[in-house]
LOFI-303981 format. One record per atom (N, C-alpha, C): residue in one letter; z, y, x. Coordinates in steps of 0.001 Angstrom, whole numbers, plus 500000, padded with zeros to 6 digits. Each point is the difference from the previous one (the first is absolute). Last residue first. Layout:
AZYX;...
//
This chain:
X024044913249851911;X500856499078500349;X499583498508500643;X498507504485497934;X499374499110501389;X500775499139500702;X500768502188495637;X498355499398499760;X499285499599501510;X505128501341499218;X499831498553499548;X498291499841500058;X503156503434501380;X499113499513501136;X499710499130499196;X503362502594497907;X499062500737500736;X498489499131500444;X502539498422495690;X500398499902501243;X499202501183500666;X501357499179495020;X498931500387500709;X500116500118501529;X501765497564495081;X500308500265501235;X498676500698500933;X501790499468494811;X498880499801500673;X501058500337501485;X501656498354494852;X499920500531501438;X498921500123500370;X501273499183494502;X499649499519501046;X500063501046501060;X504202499078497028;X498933500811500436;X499099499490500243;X504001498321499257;X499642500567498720;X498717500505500225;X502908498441503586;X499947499082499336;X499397500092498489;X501519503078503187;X499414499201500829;X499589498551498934;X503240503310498371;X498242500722499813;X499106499238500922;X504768498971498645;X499117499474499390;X498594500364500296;X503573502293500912;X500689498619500592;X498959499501499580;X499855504741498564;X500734499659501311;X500210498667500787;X498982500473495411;X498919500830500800;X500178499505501341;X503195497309496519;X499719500773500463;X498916500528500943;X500138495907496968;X500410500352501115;X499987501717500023;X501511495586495897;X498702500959500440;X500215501274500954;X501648494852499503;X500126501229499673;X499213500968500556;X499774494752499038;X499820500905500877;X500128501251499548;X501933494356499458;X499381501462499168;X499931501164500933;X501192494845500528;X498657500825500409;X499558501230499384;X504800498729502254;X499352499636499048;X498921500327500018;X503080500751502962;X501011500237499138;X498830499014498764;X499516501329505232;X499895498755499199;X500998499825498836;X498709504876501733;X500079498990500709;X499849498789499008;X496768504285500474;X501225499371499317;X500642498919500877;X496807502654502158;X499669499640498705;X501257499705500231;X498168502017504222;X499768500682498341;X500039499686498764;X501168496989503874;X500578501574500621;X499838500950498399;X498675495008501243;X501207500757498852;X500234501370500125;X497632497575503432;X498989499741498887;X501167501100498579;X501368499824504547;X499327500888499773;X498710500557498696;X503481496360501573;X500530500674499616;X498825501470499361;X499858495175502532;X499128500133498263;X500568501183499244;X501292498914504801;X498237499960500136;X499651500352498335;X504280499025500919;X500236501304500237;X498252500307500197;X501285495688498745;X500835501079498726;X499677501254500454;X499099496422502888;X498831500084498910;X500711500644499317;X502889500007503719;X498240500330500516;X499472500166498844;X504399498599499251;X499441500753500307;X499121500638499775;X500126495470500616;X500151500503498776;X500297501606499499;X499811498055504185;X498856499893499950;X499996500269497827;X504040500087502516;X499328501085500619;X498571499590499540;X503269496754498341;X500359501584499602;X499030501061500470;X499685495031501668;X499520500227498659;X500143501703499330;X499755498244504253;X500431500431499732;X499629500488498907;X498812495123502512;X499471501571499924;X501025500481499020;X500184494940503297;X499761501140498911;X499659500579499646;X501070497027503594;X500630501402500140;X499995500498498315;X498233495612501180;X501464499881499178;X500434501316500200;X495634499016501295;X499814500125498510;X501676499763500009;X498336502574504475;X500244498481499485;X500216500176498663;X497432503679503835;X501175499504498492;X499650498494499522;X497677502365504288;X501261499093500001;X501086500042498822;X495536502128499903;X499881498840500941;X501087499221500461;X500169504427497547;X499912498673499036;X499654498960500519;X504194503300501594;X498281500157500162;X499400498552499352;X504214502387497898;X499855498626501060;X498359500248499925;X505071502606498889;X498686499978499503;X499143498641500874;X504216501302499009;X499942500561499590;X498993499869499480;X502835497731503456;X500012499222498716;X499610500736498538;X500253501345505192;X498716499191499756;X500035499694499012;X503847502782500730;X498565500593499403;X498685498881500331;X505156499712497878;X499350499839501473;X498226500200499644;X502913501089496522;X500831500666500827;X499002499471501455;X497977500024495407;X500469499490500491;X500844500823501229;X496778501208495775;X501295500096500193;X501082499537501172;X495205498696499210;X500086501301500147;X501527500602500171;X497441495233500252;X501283500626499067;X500183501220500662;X495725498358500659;X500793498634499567;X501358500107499076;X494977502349501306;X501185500442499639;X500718499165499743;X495310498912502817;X500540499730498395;X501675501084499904;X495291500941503716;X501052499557499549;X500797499949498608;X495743501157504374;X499995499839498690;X501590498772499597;X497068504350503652;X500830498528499977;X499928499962498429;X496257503368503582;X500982499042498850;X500816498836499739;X498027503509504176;X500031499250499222;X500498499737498509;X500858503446502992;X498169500328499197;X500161498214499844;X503040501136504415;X499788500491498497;X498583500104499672;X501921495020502158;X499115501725500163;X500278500549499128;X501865494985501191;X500057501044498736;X499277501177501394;X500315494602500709;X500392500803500451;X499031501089499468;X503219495339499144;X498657500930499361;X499688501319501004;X504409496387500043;X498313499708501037;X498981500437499831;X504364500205497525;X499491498751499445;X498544499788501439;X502603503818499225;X500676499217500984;X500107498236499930;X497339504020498265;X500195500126500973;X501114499025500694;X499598500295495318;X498194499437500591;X500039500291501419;X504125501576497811;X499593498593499973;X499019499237500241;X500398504641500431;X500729499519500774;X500035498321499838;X497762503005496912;X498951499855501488;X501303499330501095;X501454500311495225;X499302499209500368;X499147500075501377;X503353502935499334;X500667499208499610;X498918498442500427;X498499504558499837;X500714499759501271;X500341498694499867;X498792501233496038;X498376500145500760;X500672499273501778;X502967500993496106;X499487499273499726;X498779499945501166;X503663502980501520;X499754500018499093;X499170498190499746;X504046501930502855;X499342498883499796;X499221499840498385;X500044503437504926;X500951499831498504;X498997498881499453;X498476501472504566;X501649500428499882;X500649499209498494;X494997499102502908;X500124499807498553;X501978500124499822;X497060498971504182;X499930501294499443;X500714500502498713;X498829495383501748;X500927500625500196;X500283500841499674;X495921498361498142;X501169499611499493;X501312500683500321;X495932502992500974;X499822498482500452;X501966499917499255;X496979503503497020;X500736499949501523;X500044498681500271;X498703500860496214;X500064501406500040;X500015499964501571;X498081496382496036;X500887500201501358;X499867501895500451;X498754497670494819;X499518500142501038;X501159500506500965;X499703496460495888;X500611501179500259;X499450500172501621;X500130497526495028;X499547499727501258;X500270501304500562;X501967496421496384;X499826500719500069;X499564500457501585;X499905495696495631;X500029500792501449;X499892501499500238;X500273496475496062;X501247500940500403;X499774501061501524;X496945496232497830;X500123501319499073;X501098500840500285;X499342496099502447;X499132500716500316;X499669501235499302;X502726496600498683;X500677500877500718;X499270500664500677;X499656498332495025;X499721499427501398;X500388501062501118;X502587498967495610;X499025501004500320;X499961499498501686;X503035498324496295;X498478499468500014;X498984500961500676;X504969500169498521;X499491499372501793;X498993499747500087;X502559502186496548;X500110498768499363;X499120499176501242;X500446504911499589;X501226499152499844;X500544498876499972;X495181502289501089;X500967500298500396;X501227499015500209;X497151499815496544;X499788499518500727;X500392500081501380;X500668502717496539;X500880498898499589;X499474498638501203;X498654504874500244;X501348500162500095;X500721498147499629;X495308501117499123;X500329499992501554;X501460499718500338;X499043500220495482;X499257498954500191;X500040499402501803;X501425504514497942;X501366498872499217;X499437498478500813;X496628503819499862;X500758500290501438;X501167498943499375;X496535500070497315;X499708499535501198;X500787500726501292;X500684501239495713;X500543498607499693;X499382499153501449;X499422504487499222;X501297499775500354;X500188498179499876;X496450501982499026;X499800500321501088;X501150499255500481;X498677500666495644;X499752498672500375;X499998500442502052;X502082503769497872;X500440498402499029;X499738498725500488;X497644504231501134;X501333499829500974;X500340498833498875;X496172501032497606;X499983499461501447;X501029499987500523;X500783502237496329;X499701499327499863;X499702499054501137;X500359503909500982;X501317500026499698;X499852498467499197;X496309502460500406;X500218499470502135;X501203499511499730;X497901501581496091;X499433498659500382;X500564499827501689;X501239504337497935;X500262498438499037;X499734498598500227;X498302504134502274;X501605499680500574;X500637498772499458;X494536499772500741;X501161501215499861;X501113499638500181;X497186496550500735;X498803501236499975;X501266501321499786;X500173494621502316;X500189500874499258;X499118501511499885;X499318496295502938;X499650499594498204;X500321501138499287;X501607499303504923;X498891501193499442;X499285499477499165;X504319497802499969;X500287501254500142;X498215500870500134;X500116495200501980;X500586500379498200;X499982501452499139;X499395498958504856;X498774499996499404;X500522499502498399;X503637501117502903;X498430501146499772;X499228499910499370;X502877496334500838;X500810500720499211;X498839501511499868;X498970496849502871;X499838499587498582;X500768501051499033;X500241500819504482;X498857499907499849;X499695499588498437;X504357500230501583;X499511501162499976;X498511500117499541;X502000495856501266;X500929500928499119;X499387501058499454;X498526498071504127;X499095499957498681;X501149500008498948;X501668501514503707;X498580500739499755;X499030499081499215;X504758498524501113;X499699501344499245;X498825500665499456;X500630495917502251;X500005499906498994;X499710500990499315;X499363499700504418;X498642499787499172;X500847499966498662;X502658503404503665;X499558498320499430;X499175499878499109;X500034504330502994;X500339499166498621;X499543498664500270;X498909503676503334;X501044498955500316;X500991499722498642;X495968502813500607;X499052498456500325;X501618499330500486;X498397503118495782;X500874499914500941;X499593498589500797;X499178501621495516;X498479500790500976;X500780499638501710;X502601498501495523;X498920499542500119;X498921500330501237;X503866502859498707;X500424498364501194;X498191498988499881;X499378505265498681;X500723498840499383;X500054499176500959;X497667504095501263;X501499500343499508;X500560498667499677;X495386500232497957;X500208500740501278;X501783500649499546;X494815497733497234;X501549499822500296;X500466500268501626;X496089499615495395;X500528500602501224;X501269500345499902;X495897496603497372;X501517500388500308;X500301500700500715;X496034499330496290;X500397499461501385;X501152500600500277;X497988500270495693;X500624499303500341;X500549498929501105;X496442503735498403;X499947498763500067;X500525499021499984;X501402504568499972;X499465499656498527;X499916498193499814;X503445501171503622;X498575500470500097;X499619499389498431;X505233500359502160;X498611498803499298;X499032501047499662;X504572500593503595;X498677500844499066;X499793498649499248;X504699500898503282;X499311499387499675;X498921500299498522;X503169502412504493;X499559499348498967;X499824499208499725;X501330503184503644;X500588498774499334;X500158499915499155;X498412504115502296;X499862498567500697;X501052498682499796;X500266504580497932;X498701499354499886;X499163498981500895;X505521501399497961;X498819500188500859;X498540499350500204;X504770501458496273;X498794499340500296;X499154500697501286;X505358500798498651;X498424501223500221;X499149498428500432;X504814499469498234;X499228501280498958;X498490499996500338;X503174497278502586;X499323499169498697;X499591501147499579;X501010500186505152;X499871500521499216;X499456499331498609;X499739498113504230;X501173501002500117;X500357500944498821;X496357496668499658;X501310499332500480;X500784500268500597;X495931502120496869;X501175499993501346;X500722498879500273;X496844499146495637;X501003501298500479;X500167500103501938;X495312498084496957;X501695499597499863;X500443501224500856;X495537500218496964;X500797500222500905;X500996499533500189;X495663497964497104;X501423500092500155;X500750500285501571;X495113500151496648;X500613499994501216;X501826500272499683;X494742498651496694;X501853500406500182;X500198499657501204;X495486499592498846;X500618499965498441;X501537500671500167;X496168501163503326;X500685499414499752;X500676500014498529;X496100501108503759;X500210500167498739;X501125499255499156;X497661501229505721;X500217499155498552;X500797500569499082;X498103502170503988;X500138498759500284;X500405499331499175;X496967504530499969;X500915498999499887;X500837498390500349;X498043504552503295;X499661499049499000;X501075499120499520;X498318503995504635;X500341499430498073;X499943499037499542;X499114502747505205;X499962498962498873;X500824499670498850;X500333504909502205;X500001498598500657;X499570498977498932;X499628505150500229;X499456499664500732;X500277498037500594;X502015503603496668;X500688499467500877;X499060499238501420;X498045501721495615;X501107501275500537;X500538499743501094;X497217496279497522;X499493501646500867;X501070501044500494;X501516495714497922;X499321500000501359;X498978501411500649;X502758499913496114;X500786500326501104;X499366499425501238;X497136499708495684;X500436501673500548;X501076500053500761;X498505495570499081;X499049500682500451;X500434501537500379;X503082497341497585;X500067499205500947;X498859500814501231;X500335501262495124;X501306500362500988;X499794499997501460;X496683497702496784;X500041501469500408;X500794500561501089;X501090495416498702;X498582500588500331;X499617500975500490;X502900499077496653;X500829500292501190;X498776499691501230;X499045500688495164;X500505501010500816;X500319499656501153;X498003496682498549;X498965501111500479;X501108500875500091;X502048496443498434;X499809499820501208;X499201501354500692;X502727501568495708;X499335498519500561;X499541500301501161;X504365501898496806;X498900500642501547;X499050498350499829;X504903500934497103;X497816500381499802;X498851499951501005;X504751501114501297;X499884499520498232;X498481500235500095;X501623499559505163;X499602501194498939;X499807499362498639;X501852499045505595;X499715499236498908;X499653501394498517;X500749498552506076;X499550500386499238;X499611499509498495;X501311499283505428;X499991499124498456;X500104501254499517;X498427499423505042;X500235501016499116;X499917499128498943;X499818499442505400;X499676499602498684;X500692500807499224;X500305499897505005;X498142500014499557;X500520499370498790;X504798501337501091;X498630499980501128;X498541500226499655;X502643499980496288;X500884499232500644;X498807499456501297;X501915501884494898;X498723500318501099;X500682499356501305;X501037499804493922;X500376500292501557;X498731499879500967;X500082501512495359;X500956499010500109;X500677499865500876;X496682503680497257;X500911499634501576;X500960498744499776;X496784502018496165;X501145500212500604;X500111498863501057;X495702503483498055;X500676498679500044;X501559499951500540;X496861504215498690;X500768498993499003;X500865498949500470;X497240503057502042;X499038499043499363;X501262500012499059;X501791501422503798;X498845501192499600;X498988499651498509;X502733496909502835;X500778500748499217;X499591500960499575;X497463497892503206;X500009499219498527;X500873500582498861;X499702502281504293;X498819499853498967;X499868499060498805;X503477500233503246;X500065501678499758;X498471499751498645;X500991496330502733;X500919499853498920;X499850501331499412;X497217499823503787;X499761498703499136;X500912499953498662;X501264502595503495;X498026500421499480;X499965499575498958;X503491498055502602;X500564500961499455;X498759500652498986;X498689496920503093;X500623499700499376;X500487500686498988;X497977501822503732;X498847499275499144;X500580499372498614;X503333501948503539;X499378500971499361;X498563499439499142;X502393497102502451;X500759500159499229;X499895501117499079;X497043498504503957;X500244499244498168;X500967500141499218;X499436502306504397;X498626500269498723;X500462498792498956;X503246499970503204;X499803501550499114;X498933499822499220;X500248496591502795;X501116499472499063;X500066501339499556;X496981500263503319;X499709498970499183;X500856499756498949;X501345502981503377;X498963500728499047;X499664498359499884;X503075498989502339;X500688500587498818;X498833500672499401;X498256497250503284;X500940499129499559;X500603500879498856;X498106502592503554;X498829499109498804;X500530498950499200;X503348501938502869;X499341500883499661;X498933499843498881;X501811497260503355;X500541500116498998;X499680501034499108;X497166497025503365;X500553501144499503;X500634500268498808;X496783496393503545;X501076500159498737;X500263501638499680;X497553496270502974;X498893501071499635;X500947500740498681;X501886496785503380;X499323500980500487;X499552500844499380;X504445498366498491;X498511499569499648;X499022500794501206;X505302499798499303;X499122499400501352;X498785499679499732;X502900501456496560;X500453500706501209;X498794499799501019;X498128499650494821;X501320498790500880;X499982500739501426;X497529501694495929;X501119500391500149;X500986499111500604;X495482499284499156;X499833501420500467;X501847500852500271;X498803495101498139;X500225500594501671;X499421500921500325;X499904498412495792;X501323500239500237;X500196500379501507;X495976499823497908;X500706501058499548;X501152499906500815;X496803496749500623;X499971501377500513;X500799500796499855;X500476496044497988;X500986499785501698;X499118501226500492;X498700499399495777;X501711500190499764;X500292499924501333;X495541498610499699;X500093501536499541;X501625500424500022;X499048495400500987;X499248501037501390;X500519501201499153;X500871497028496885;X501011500147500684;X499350500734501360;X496671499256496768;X501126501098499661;X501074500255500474;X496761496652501205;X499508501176500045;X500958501270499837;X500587495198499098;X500241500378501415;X499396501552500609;X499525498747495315;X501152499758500178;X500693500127501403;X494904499687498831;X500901500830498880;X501576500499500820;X497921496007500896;X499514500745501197;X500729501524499427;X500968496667496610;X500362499911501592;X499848500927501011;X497082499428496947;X501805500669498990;X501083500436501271;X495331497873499975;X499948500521500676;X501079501053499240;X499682495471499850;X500286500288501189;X499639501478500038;X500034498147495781;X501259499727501012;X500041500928501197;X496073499507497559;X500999500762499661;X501362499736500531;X496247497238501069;X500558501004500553;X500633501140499759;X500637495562497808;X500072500407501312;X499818500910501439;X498356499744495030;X501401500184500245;X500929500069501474;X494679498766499195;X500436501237500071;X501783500505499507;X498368495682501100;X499714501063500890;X500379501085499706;X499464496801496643;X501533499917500623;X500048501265501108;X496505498958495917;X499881500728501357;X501280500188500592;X499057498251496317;X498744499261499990;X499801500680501207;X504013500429497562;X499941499077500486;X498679499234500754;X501790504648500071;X500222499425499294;X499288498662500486;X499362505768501572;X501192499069499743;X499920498718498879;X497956504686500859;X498993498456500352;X500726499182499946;X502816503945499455;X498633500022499117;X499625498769500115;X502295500815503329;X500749499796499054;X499714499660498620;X497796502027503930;X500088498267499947;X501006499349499165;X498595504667500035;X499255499289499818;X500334498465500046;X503222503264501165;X499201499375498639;X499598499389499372;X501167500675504727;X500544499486499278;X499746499198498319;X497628503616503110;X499882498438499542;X500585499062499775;X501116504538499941;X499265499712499422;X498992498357499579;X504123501727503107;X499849500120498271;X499005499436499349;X499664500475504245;X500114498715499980;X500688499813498200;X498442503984501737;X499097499266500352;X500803498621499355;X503235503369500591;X498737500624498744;X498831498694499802;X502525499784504286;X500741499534499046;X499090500018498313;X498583502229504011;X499799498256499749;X500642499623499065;X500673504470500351;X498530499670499412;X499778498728499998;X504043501301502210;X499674500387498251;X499155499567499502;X500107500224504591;X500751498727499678;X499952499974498345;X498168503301502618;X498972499089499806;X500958499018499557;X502257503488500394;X499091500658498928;X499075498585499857;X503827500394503122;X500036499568498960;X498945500182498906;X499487501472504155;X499712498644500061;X500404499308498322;X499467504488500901;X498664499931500076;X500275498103500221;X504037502758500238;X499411500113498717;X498316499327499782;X502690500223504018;X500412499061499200;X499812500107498324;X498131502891503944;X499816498126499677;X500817499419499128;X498250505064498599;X501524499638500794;X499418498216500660;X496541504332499600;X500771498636499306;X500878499461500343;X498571505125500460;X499730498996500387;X500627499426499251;X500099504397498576;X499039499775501234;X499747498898500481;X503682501046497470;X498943500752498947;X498907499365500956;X505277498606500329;X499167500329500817;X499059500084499070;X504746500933497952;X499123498858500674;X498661500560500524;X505333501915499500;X498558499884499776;X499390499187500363;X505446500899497761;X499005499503501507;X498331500310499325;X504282500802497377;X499302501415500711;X498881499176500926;X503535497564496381;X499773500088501891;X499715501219500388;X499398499441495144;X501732499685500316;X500216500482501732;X494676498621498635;X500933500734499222;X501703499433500442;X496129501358503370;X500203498660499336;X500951500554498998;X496348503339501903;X500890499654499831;X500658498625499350;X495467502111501515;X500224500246499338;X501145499229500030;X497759502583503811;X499629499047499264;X501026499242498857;X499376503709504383;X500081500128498076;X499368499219499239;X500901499188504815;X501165500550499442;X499776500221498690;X497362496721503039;X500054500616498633;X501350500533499339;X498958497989504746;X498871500490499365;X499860500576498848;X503537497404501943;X500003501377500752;X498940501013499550;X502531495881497109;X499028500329501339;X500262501202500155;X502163497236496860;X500701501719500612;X499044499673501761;X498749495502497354;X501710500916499485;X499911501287501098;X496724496638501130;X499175501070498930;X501309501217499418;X500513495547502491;X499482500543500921;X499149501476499223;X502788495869497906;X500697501327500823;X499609501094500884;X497767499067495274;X499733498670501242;X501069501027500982;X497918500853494768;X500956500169501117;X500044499052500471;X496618501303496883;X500101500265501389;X501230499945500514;X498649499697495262;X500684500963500423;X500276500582501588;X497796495766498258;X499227501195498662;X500714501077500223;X501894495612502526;X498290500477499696;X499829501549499731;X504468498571499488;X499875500061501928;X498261500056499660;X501683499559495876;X500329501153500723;X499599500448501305;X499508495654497909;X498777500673499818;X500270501463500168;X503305496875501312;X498720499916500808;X499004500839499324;X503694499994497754;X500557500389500975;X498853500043501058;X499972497670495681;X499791501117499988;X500115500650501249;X497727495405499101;X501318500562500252;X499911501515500076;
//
C-alpha cells in the first residue's frame, strides 16, 4: 500500500510532524509541515516491519505456488494461507494510516494524517509529470495507480518508466498488468467525464479486472452478478473495438435469456435475494426505506436485530401503497407473495448498461468505425502501474 510505505521511507509518525527538534528540516509539500530528521517516528518503525512481513509472505507465496499441483496438494494450501496472512496484513497497514487521523487515536494526529495524503499527491503528480516527459499519455491516476498508454511502447519500455519514477519518487514500482483493453465508465453524475474507479480491464492473459460494477457489490442479487459474470467472461475474448462489439451480441443474448427467465417464473428465488447491512436497531429506523421495512418485520416476528448485522429480503411489489407489501424479509416470504418482476428486471438492464456504454446500440452486427476519443480504451494495449504493487 502506498500510503504505509510513505508513513516508512518518509518518517511520518504523529510524533515526528513539526517536532521541536528540527526547525530546518525539510518541508511537506502544499503543508509547509516538517518531519522529524533525528529520530524514528513508532509508527513508522511499526509499519516498516509489517511491510517486510508482508514482502516475506510474497515471497513464499510463490514459491508454493510454484510447488503447487497434484503430486503436492500442500503446497496450494499453503499458498492460500499465506495470501491470507497477505491480506490481514494490509488491512493492519490501512487501520495505521487511517488512525493517524481519527479524533480520539492516542497515538493520532491530524497533522501526519494530511502530510501523508500531501506526499502522495506530490509522488503522484511526479509520476504523471514524467511519463508525460516520455511521450506517454495519461489516462487516469487514481491514488497509488497510474494508466498509462504510448503507440509502440513494449513491456521493457514501460519497465523502464516504471524504475525511473521509482527512483525519483523514492516509492515502490511496478507493473501490474498489461492489458488488451480497459473500459472507463462515466460519472453517474456526470456521462461526459469517465472515472477511474469504475471499470472493467482483460489482461493480455485474459484475466479480468473489475471495480465500481453491481457485480463487486455485497447487496446484488445473485442473479445480477452472474448476469454480469458471464456476460464478462464473454466480452474478455474480445481483443479490440470490432471484436468487443461482436461479443456484446452474444452477450446480449445472455442478458434476453435472464430477462426471459425472469418472466416466465423460473428463477429460483434464492437468485432474487437481496442483503443488506443494519445501520441502527429496527426502531430507530424514521422512513420506510427497504432495509427499515424488513428489520421491522424480523422484529416483530421475535428476531432480535443489532446494527452491523445483516438481513436478507425478496422485493415483492415495490410499487405498493402498504409498505410490508413492498418487500418481505426472505425467512418469512411465502411462494404466493411473488417477486417484482419490473424492479428485478430493472436491476439486469441497468447492471448490463455499462457493457453498451462505448458501442453501438442493438441496431445490428455491423460495427462502425470508432472515434479516438470513445474507442482508445479499447484499441490500445494499457499498462497499469500502481505505486505499491511490487510490495503489495
Amino acid at each position: 500500500s502506498e500510503y504505509p510505505n510513505i508513513m516508512a521511507r518518509f518518517n511520518v509518525s504523529p510524533e515526528t510532524v513539526n517536532c521541536r527538534c528540527c526547525p530546518d528540516a525539510p518541508r511537506v509539500p502544499e503543508l509547509g509541515y516538517r518531519v522529524c530528521r533525528q529520530r524514528r517516528g513508532i509508527t513508522s518503525r511499526v509499519v516498516e516491519r509489517l511491510i517486510e512481513k508482508r514482502r516475506q509472505y510474497k515471497q513464499r507465496m510463490k514459491v508454493a505456488e510454484a510447488m503447487s499441483g497434484p503430486q503436492s496438494p500442500d503446497s496450494a494450501q499453503n499458498a492460500s494461507s499465506y495470501s491470507l496472512r497477505r491480506a490481514s496484513l494490509k488491512w493492519l497497514l490501512v487501520c495505521c494510516f487511517g488512525y493517524t487521523g481519527y479524533k480520539n487515536a492516542r497515538f493520532g494526529k491530524i497533522e501526519a494524517h494530511e502530510a501523508i495524503n500531501a506526499l502522495a499527491r506530490e509522488k503522484l503528480l511526479v509520476a504523471k509529470e514524467m511519463a508525460e516527459s516520455k511521450g506517454y499519455r495519461i489516462l487516469h491516476a487514481l491514488v497509488d495507480s497510474l494508466y498509462v498508454t504510448r503507440q509502440g511502447a513494449t513491456r521493457e519500455d514501460y519497465e523502464r518508466l516504471a524504475q525511473e519514477i521509482e527512483r525519483v519518487t523514492n516509492l515502490p514500482l511496478a507493473i501490474e498488468a498489461v492489458y488488451r483493453y480497459v473500459v472507463f465508465l462515466p460519472s453517474r453524475q456526470n456521462a461526459e467525464i469517465p472515472v477511474p474507479n469504475r471499470f472493467f480491464a482483460v489482461a493480455e492473459d485474459g484475466e479480468l479486472k473489475v471495480r465500481g460494477l453491481e457485480c463487486r457489490r455485497h447487496d446484488t442479487p445473485p442473479i445480477v452478478v452472474r448476469m454480469q459474470q458471464q456476460v464478462l467472461k464473454v466480452l474478455s475474448e474480445a481483443h479490440d473495438f470490432k471484436s468487443y462489439c461482436l461479443k456484446l451480441e452474444e452477450a446480449r443474448r445472455i442478458l434476453d435469456r435472464y430477462l426471459d427467465r425472469l418472466a416466465d417464473g423460473s428463477v429460483d428465488v434464492e437468485e432474487l435475494i437481496i442483503s443488506k447491512r443494519l445501520t441502527r436497531s429496527p426502531e430507530a429506523y424514521q422512513k420506510d426505506t427497504a432495509t427499515a421495512i424488513v428489520a421491522r418485520q424480523l422484529h416483530r416476528s421475535g428476531v432480535k436485530l443489532r446494527p452491523g448485522e445483516t438481513i436478507e429480503y425478496i422485493i415483492t411489489d415495490a410499487g405498493s401503497k402498504f409498505p410490508d407489501d413492498r418487500f418481505r424479509a426472505f425467512t418469512l416470504w411465502e411462494a404466493w407473495r411473488g417477486y417484482d418482476v419490473r424492479q428485478y428486471r430493472q436491476a439486469l438492464l441497468e447492471a448490463f448498461k455499462p457493457f453498451e456504454h462505448f458501442a453501438p446500440l442493438r441496431t445490428g452486427l455491423a460495427c462502425p468505425q470508432a472515434s479516438p476519443t470513445r474507442t482508445s480504451h479499447l484499441t490500445r494495449p494499457h499498462r497499469s502501474l500502481p505505486w505499491v504493487t511490487a510490495i503489495d
